[in-house]
SELOKOL-493436 format. One record per residue (C-alpha): residue number from 1; residue in three letters; x, y, z. Coordinates in steps of 0.05 Angstrom, whole numbers. Layout:
# residues N
NUM  ala  X  Y  Z
...
This chain:
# residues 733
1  unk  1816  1924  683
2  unk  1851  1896  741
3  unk  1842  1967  779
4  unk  1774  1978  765
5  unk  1763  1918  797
6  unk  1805  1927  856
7  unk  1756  1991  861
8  unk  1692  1946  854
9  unk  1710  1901  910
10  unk  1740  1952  955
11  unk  1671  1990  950
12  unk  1635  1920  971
13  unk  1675  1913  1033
14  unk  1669  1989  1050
15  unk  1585  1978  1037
16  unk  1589  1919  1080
17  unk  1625  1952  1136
18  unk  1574  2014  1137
19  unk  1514  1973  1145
20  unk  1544  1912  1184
21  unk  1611  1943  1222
22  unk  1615  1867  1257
23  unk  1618  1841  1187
24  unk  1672  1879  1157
25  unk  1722  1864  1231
26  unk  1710  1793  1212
27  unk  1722  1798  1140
28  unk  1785  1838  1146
29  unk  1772  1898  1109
30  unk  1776  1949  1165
31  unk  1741  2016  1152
32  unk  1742  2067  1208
33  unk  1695  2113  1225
34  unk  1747  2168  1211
35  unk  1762  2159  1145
36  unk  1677  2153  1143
37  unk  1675  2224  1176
38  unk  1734  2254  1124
39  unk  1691  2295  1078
40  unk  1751  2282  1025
41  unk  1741  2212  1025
42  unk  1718  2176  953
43  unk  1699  2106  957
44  unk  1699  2106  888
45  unk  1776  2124  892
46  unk  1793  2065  934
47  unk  1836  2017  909
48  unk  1864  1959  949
49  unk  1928  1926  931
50  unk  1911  1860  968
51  unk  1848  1831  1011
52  unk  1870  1784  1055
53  unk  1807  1752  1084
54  unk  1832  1716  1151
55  unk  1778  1660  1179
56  unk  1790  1616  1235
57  unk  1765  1548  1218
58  unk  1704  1519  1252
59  unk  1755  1463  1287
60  unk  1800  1527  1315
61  unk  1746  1566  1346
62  unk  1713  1500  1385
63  unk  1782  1492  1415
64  unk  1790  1562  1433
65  unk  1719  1572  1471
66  unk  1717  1576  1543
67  unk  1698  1491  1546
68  unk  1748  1448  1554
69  unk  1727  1417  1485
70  unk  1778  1382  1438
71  unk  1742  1385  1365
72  unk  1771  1342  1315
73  unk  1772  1352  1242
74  unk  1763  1285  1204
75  unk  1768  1293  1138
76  unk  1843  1266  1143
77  unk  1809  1207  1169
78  unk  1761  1203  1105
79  unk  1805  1152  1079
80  unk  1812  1098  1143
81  unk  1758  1041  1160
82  unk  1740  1075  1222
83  unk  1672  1089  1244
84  unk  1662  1149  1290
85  unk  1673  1114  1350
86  unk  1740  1093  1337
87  unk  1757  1168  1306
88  unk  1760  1196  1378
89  unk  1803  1135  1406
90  unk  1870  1189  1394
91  unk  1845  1239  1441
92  unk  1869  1248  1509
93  unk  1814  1210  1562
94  unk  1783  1177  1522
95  unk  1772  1104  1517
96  unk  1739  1064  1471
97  unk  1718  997  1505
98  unk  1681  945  1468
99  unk  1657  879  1488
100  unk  1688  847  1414
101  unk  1683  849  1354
102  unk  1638  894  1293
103  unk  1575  912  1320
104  unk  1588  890  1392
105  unk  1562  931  1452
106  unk  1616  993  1465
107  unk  1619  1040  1528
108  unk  1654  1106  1507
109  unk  1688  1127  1575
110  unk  1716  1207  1583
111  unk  1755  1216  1643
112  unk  1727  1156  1674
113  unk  1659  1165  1660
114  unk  1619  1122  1612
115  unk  1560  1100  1591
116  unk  1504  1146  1589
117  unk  1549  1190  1624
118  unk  1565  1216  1568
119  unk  1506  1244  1511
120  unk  1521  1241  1442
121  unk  1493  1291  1392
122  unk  1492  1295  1315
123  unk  1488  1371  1289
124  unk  1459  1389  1361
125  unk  1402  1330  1363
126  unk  1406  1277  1421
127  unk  1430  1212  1392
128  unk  1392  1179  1445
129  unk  1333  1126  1419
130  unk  1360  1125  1348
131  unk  1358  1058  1351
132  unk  1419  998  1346
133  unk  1426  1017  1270
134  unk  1457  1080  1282
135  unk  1501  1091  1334
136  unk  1573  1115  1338
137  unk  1605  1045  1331
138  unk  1573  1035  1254
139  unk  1572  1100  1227
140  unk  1623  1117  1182
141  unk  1673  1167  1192
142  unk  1652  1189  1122
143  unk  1586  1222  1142
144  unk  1624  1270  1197
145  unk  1658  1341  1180
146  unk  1683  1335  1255
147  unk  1668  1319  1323
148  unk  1671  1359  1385
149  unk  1693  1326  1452
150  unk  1661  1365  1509
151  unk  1710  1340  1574
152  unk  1662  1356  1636
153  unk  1620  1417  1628
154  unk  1577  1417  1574
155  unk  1547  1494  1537
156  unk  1479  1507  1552
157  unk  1463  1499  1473
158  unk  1470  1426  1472
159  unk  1405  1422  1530
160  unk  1447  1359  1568
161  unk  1439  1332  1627
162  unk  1507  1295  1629
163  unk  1556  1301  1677
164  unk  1621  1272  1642
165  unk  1615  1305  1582
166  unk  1582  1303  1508
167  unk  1606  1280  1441
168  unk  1577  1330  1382
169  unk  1585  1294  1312
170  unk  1580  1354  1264
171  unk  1555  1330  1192
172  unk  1582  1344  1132
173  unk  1533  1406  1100
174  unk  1557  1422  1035
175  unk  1526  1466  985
176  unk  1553  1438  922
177  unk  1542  1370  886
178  unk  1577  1319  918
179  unk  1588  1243  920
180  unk  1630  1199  970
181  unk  1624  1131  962
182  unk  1673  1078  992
183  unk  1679  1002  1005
184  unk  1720  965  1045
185  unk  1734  884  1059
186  unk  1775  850  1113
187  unk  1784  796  1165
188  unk  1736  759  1194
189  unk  1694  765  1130
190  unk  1679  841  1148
191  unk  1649  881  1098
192  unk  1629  958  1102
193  unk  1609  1014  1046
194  unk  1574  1078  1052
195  unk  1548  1120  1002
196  unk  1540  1202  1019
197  unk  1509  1241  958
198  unk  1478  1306  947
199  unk  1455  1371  897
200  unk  1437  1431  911
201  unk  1398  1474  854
202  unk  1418  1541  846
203  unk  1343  1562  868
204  unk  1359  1530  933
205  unk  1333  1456  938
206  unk  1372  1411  975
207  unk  1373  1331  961
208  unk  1418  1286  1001
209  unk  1427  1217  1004
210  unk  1471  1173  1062
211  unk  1468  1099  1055
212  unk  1522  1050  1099
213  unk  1529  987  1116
214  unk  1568  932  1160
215  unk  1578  860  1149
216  unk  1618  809  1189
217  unk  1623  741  1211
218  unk  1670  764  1269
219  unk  1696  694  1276
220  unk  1755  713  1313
221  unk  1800  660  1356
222  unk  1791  677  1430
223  unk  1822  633  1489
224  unk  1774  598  1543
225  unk  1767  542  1575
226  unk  1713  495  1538
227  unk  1651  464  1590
228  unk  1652  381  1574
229  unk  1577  375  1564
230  unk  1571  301  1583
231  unk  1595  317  1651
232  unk  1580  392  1649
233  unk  1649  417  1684
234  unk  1697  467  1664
235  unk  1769  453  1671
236  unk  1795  528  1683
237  unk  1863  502  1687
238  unk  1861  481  1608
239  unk  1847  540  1564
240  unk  1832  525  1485
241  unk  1853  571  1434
242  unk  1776  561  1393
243  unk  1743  609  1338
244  unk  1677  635  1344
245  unk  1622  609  1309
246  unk  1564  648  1324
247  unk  1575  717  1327
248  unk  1547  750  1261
249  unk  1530  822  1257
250  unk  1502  866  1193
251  unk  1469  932  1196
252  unk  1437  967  1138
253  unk  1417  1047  1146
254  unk  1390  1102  1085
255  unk  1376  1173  1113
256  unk  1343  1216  1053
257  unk  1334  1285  1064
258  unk  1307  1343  1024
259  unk  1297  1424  1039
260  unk  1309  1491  1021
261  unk  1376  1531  1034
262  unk  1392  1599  1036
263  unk  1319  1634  1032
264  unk  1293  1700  1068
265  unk  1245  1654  1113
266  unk  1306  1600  1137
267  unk  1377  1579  1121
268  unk  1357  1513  1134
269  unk  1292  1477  1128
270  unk  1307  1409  1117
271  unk  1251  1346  1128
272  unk  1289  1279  1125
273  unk  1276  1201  1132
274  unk  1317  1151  1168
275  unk  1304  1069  1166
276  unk  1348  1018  1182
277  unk  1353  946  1199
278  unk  1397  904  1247
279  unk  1413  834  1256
280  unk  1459  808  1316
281  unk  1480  736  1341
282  unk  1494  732  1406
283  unk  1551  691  1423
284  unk  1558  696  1496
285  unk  1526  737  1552
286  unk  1561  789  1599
287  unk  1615  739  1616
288  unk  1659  700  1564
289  unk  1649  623  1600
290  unk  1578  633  1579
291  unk  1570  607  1509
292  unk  1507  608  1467
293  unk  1494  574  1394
294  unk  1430  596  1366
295  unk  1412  663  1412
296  unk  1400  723  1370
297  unk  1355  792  1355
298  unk  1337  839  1302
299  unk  1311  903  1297
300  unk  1279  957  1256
301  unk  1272  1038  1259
302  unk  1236  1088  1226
303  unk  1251  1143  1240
304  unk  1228  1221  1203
305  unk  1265  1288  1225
306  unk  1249  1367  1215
307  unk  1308  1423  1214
308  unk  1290  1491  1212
309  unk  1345  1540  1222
310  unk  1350  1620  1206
311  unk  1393  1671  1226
312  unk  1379  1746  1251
313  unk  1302  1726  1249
314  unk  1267  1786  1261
315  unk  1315  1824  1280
316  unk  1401  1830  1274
317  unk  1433  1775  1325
318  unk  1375  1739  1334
319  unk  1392  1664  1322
320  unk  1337  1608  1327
321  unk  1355  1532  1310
322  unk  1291  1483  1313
323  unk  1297  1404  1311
324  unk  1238  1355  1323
325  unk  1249  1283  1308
326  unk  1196  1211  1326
327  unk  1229  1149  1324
328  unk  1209  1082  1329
329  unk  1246  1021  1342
330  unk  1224  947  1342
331  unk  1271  896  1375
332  unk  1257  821  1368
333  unk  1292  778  1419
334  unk  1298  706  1400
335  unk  1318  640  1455
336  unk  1286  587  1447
337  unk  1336  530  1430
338  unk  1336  468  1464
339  unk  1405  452  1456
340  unk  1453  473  1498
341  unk  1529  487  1466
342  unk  1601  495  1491
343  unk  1660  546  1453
344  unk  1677  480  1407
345  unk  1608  489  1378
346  unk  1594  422  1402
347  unk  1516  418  1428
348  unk  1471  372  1474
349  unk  1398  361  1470
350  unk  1373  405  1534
351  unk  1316  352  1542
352  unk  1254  397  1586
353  unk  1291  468  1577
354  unk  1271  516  1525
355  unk  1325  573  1521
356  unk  1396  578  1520
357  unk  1385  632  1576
358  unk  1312  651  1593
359  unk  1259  632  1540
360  unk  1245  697  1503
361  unk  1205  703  1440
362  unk  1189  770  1442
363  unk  1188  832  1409
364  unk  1189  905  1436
365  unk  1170  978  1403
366  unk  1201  1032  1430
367  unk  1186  1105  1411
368  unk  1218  1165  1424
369  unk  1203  1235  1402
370  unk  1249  1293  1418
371  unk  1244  1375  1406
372  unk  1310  1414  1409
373  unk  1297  1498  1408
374  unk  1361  1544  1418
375  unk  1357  1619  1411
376  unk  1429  1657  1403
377  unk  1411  1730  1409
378  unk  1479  1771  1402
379  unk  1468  1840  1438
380  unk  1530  1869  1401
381  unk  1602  1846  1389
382  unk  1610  1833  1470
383  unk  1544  1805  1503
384  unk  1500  1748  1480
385  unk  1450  1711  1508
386  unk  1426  1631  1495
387  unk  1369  1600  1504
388  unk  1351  1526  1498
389  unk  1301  1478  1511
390  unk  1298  1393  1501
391  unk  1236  1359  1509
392  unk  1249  1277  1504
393  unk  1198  1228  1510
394  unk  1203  1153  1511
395  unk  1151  1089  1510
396  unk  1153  1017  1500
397  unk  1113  969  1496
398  unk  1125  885  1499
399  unk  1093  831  1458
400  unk  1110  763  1474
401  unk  1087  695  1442
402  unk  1129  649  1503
403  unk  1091  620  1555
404  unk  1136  594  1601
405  unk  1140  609  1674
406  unk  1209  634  1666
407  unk  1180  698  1634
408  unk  1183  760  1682
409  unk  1108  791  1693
410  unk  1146  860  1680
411  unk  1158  851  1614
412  unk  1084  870  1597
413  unk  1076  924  1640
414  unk  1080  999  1603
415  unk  1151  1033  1607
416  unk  1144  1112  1608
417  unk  1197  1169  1611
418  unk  1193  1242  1601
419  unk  1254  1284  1597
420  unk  1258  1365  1600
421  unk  1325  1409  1608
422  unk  1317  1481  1594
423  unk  1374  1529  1599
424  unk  1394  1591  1594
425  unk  1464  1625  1589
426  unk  1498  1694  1584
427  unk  1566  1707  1545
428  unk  1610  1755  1554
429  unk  1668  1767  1502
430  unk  1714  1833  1535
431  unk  1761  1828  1485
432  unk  1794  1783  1442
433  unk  1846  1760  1502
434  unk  1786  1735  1536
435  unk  1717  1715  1551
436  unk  1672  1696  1596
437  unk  1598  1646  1610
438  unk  1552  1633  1671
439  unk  1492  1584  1656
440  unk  1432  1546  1689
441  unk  1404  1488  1680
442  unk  1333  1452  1703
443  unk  1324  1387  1698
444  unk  1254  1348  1701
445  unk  1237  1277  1692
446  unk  1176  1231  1700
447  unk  1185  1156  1701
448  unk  1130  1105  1699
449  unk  1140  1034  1697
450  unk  1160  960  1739
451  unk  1192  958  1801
452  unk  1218  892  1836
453  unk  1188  898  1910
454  unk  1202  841  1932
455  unk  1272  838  1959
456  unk  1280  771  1927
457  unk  1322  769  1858
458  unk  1311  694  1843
459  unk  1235  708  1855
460  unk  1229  779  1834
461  unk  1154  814  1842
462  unk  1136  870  1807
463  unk  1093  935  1813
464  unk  1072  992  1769
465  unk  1105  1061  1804
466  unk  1107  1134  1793
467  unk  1175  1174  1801
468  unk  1184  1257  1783
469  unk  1248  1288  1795
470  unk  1267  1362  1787
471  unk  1333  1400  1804
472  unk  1373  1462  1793
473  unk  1438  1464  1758
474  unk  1488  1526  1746
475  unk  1561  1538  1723
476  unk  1614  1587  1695
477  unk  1662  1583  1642
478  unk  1723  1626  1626
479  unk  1787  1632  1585
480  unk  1845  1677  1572
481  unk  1896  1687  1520
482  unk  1966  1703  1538
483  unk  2021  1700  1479
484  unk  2012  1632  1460
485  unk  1980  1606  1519
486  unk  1909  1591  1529
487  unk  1875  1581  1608
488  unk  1807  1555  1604
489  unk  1768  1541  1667
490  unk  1703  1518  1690
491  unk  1654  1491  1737
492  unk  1585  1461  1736
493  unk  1535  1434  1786
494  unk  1500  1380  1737
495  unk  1452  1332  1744
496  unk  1445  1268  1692
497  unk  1371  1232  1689
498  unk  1376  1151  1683
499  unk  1364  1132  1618
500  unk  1308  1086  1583
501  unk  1353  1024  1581
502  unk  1387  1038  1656
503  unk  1311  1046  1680
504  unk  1275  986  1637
505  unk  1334  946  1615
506  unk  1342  925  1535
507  unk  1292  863  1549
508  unk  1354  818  1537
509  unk  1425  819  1570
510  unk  1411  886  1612
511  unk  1356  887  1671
512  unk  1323  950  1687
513  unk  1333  988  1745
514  unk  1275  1024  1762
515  unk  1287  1049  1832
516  unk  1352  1089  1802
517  unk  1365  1160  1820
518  unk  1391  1214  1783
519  unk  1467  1229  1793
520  unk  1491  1298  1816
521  unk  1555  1326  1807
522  unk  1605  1387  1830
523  unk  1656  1381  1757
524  unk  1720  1423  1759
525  unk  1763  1438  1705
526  unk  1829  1476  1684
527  unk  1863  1472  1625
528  unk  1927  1504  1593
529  unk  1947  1491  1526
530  unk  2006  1530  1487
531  unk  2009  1519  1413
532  unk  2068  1559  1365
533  unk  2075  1562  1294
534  unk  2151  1577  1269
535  unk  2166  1605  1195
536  unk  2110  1565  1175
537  unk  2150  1506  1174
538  unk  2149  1474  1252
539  unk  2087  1472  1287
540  unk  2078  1453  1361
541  unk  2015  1444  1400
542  unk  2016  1420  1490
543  unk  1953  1420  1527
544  unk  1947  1399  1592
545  unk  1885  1389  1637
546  unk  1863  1377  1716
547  unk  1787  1358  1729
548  unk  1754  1351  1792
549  unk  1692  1313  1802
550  unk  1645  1300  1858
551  unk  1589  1253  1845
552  unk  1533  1224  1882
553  unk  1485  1172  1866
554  unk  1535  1147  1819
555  unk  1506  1106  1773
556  unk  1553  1042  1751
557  unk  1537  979  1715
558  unk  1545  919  1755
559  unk  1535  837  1732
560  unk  1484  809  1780
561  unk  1447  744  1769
562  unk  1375  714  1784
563  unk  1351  645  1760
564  unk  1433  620  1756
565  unk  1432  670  1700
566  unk  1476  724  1684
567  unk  1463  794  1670
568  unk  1476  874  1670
569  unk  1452  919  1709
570  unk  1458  991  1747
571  unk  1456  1002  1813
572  unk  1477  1076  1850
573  unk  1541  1072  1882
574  unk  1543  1132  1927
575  unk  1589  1181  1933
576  unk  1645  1174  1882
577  unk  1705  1226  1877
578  unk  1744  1228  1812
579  unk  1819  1272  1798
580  unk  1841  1261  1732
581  unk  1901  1295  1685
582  unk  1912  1290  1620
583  unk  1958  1313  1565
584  unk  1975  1315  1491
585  unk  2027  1335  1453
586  unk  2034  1351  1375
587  unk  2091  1362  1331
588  unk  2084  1375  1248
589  unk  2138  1396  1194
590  unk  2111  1427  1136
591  unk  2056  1372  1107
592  unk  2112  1319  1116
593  unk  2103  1295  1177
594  unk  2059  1300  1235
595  unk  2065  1261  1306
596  unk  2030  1261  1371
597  unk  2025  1231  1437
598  unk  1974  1227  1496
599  unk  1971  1209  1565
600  unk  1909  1201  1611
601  unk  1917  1193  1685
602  unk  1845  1180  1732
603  unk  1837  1158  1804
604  unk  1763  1139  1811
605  unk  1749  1127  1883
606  unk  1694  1111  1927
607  unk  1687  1158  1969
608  unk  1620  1124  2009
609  unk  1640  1119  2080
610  unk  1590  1079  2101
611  unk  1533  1035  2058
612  unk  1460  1018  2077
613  unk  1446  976  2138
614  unk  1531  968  2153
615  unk  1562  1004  2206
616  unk  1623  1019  2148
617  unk  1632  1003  2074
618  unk  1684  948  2058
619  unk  1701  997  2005
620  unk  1712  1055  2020
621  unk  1771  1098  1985
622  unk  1779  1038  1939
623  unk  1783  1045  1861
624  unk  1725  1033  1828
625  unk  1731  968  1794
626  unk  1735  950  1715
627  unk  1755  1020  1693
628  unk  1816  1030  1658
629  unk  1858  1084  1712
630  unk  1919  1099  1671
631  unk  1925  1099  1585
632  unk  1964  1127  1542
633  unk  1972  1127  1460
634  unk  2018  1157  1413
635  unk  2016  1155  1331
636  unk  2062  1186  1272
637  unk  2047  1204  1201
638  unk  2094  1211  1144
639  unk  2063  1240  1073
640  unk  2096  1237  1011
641  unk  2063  1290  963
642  unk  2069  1279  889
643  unk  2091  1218  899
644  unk  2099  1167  836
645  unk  2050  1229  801
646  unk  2037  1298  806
647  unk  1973  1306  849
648  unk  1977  1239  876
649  unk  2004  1228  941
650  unk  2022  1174  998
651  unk  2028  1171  1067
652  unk  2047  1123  1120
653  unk  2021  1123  1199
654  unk  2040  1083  1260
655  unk  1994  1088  1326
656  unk  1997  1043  1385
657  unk  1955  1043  1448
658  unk  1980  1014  1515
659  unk  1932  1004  1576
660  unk  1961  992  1648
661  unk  1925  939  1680
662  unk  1865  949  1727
663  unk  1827  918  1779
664  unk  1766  872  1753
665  unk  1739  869  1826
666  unk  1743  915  1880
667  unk  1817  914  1908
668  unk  1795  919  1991
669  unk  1754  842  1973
670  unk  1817  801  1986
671  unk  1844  749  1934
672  unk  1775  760  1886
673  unk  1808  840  1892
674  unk  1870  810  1863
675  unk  1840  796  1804
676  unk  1867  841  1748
677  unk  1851  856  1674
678  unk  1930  845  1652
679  unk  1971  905  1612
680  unk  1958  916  1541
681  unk  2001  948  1491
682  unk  1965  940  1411
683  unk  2001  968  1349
684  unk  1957  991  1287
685  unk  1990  1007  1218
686  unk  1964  1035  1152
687  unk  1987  1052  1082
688  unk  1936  1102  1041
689  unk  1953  1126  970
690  unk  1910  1180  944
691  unk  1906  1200  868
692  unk  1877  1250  816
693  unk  1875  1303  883
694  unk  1838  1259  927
695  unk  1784  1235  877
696  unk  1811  1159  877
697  unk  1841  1132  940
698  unk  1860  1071  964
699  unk  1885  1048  1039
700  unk  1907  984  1077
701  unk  1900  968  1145
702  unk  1930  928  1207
703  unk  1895  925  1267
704  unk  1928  892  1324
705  unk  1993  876  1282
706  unk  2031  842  1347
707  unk  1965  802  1357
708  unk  1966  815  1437
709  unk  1904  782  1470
710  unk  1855  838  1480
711  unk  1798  856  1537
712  unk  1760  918  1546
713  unk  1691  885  1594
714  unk  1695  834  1646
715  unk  1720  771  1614
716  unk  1701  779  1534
717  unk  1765  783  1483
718  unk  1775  827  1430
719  unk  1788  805  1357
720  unk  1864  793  1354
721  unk  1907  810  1280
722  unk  1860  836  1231
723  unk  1871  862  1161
724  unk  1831  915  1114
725  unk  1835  949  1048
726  unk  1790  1008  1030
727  unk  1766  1041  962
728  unk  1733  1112  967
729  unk  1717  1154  905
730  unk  1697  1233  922
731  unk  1673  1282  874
732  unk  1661  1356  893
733  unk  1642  1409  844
């Protein structure tokens, strides 16, 4: 029995190899065209004493392409309270800076570059006008198979117009019945659980089900100096150690999606609903001495979704993938106290003043639609070609029920932006030691909406104006296996388009910037990574990488102020030049023990000779201010398998992140350059014990264990010691 049916499944893999040679390389079972020509060949005689099928997991073949693209598998991370954001805080330049606690505003900075710098995707799709409810910071690791770093150049596929790279979030897609349900409870009254279920029918439907959510007071203690109302001065020379009182932050999301799998006419055709809900107080502005007491907003989205995706439509190699989503978003922005409050929560009727900062009882829609087409066509086993299109629109419109004069006139006007990349890219794969891409890129975008003319930012006027902007983009990418060595490098001329909230502001904390211009940039990179495995027992992975980049019209977010009132904005900087290195290291024995460590290194400096209307800029070959220049973080794992029970098991890990302090304020200003954001050096510990083979697990966190004093943005602290527990129950048949 046992060799009949060695001959039944060597005759598949020889049936599989005559019509689809391709897919019997890849599979293993190797049938040459010899033995096909030998007229005394039986396949019927063919017996084979062992298959070994030999895959390379999705996670090894991003990191071996030709981009220098980290992808990081997170199912070992199933277990931890992290959202997605925090998932990638391990990985070699990046930083994770947030302005406090759950739910608070967060820049995600690679190599320097933040912001909208860098685009987020999730299975391809732009994450862009998906509204507060779900973005990286509160999603749950849970929902993500991995996530793909993109460091600088970024594949034609993805249709981006960023120039510091792109974050893919890769959900989970499986075929069987599934549930993954988890809840979690810690400090500051914080409360998260998700819910991912779904079925597929053995005639192909598809039902799946996410539901999250995030709950907390985030009445951490901070340190500040408290403003004596009666008098309405600040000692700065006495700073209180207070707790935050208004500051809390839930988020409810539900994504339902149905389809059909695995059918002649598509792999994939999936239709899907998304609606979630946001409420936010807002404690203090852009800087930490301003305090509010009653300040908040709240926001809804709808948003539906379309995935069709087939491959070798028509005809072998051909590859199509077609998204389309419309989203809508409605923000309500609430001020109009007429108290005025200092960090003791102590308040003063603000007798003739509505508004804690600018009256504001308004709410605005935004909508945004967005159509992603890519076309793989694979040639034969050494040339492909890709083709890829993103079409992005954006509109919003502004109700508003205040009628005082403080309200700007261009809050009313219409705010319009249309966004088209197209590309187009040719692969060439020589051999297995190495490959090779070249790529273009055009960009196009229309922009219609207020402009200050006036010159005059405590008596801004405003006027309706019409902007288009196209450009040309190009760029190679290579790598080649030696031994154990991998070289990747590659180069881009890319372009990034100022977004909807850099352009029109967020109608709140952030004024638009209408007159910006799109940023252009030459990126270089070269990496080398070596990675040995030895008797199966010690496994060692270095990469090191050198980037290059040239930008002009930098765009950077600045505070500015009008009306004594702080805000956010963007201005373009000029010519910036950024060289950057960064390294990792990782070290595992057996599934015992795993431990890592990574440095980033970045000298952002402006590079602007001489500014507008001055005969030399003040700063030039400075850093740029407030970004983080040199960061490093290191972490260790120890697993116990089988521990207490067979099939249960326990593991331990230590990470800690040190920052080296940076300049808040440019360092050629004199004593304000002096200024500096102080060293920081956090420890993080957890405990996770997993039973019954992963279906039962619990884990305990501490954030922060040392309880340093914590800043990421200007002057705003970060939650100090926090603790977590976490229950997740998965079930997979």
């Amino acid at each position: 029995m046992m060799i009949f049916g060695r001959k039944i499944s060597g005759l598949i893999f020889l049936l599989m190899g005559v019509f689809n040679p391709l897919y019997a390389q890849q599979s293993g079972a190797v049938v040459s065209s010899d033995s096909l020509a030998n007229k005394e060949y039986d396949p019927w005689k063919l017996e084979l004493n062992e298959v070994v099928i030999k895959a390379k997991s999705a996670v090894q073949r991003v990191n071996e392409s030709a981009f220098n693209v980290v992808a990081i598998d997170t199912k070992a991370l199933h277990n931890s309270t992290s959202d997605l954001a925090h998932a990638m805080a391990t990985v070699s330049g990046v930083k994770i800076r947030e302005s406090g606690g759950l739910g608070s505003d967060l820049q995600f900075s690679l190599n320097g570059f933040s912001g909208r710098h860098i685009k987020f995707f999730m299975d391809g799709v732009p994450m862009e006008g998906m509204g507060s409810s779900f973005q990286i910071n509160n999603i749950p690791v849970n929902m993500a198979e991995r996530i793909e770093i993109y460091k600088g150049v970024v594949p034609v596929g993805f249709g981006s117009d960023a120039i510091g790279g792109a974050v893919n979030i890769v959900s989970n897609q499986r075929k069987k019945t599934f549930v993954d349900a988890s809840y979690s409870y810690g400090s500051f009254h914080t409360h998260r659980s998700s819910v991912n279920a779904g079925h597929t029918t053995k005639n192909g439907w598809m039902f799946e089900l996410n539901a999250f959510q995030n709950y907390s007071d985030n009445n951490y203690w901070i340190d500040n100096a408290v403003k004596d109302l009666e008098t309405g001065q600040i000692n700065t020379d006495k700073i209180e150690h207070i707790q935050r009182f208004h500051n809390t932050y839930h988020n409810e999301t539900v994504i339902a999606k149905v389809g059909l799998v695995n059918k002649k006419f598509a792999d994939r055709l999936i239709v899907g609903i998304n609606a979630g809900q946001t409420y936010k107080e807002l404690q203090n502005g852009v800087r930490q001495d301003v305090v509010f007491g009653q300040k908040h907003n709240k926001g809804q989205t709808l948003m539906s979704s379309l995935v069709y995706k087939k491959r070798n439509l028509f005809v072998t190699g051909l590859d199509v993938n077609l998204t389309a989503n419309y989203n809508k978003n409605i923000t309500q922005n609430i001020d109009t106290a007429t108290y005025e409050y200092n960090w003791r929560g102590e308040s003063i009727y603000n007798k003739g003043k509505i508004g804690e900062q600018t009256y504001r009882d308004s709410e605005y829609e935004n909508k945004n639609r967005n159509t992603t087409f890519t076309a793989n066509y694979r040639i034969n086993e050494h040339h492909s070609f890709t083709f890829n299109d993103v079409l992005t629109s954006f509109d919003r419109n502004t109700r508003s029920t205040a009628t005082d004069a403080s309200v700007v006139s261009s809050d009313t006007m219409p705010k319009i932006s249309r966004k088209n990349v197209f590309g187009f890219a040719y692969k060439w794969n020589y051999d297995k030691k190495w490959n090779f891409s070249a790529f273009v890129k055009h960009y196009l975008q229309y922009n219609r909406g207020p402009k200050d003319i006036s010159g005059d930012t405590s008596h801004p006027g405003y006027a309706i104006f019409d902007e288009t902007f196209t450009a040309l983009g190009y760029g190679l990418a290579g790598t080649y296996f030696w031994q154990d060595f991998q070289l990747k490098l590659s180069y881009e001329k890319a372009y990034r388009l100022p977004s909807d909230d850099e352009l029109f502001g967020d109608e709140e904390l952030e004024r638009g910037s209408a007159g910006l211009k799109a940023e252009n940039s030459d990126n270089y990179n070269l990496t080398v990574s070596y990675s040995k495995a030895i008797d199966n027992t010690h496994f060692i992975f270095v990469d090191a990488g050198f980037m290059l980049r040239n930008t002009k019209e930098y765009i950077r977010r600045v505070t500015d102020s009008y009306s004594n009132k702080y805000y956010a904005t963007h201005i373009n900087h000029g010519y910036v030049r950024n060289i950057g290195f960064n390294a990792e290291a990782r070290y595992s024995y057996k599934n015992l023990l795993l431990a890592g460590v990574n440095v980033t290194s970045q000298n952002i400096r402006d590079n602007e000779k001489q500014t507008l209307g001055t005969s030399g800029s003040s700063t030039y070959k400075a850093r740029i201010p407030n970004i983080p220049y040199f960061f490093t973080n290191s972490y260790v794992s120890v697993f116990w398998n089988n521990f207490l029970k067979k099939k249960n098991n326990l593991s331990f890990t230590y990470n800690n992140n040190y920052i080296h302090e940076f300049p808040l304020y440019s360092e050629n200003h004199g004593a304000r350059g002096k200024i500096r954001i102080p060293n920081q050096f956090s420890h993080d510990v957890s405990l996770t014990y997993s039973m019954d083979k992963g279906r039962y697990n619990i884990a305990v966190e501490c954030k922060n264990l040392t309880d340093e004093r914590l800043y990421d943005n200007f002057s705003l602290q970060k939650p100090g010691r926090a603790f977590y527990a976490k229950f997740r129950y998965f079930f997979s048949k």
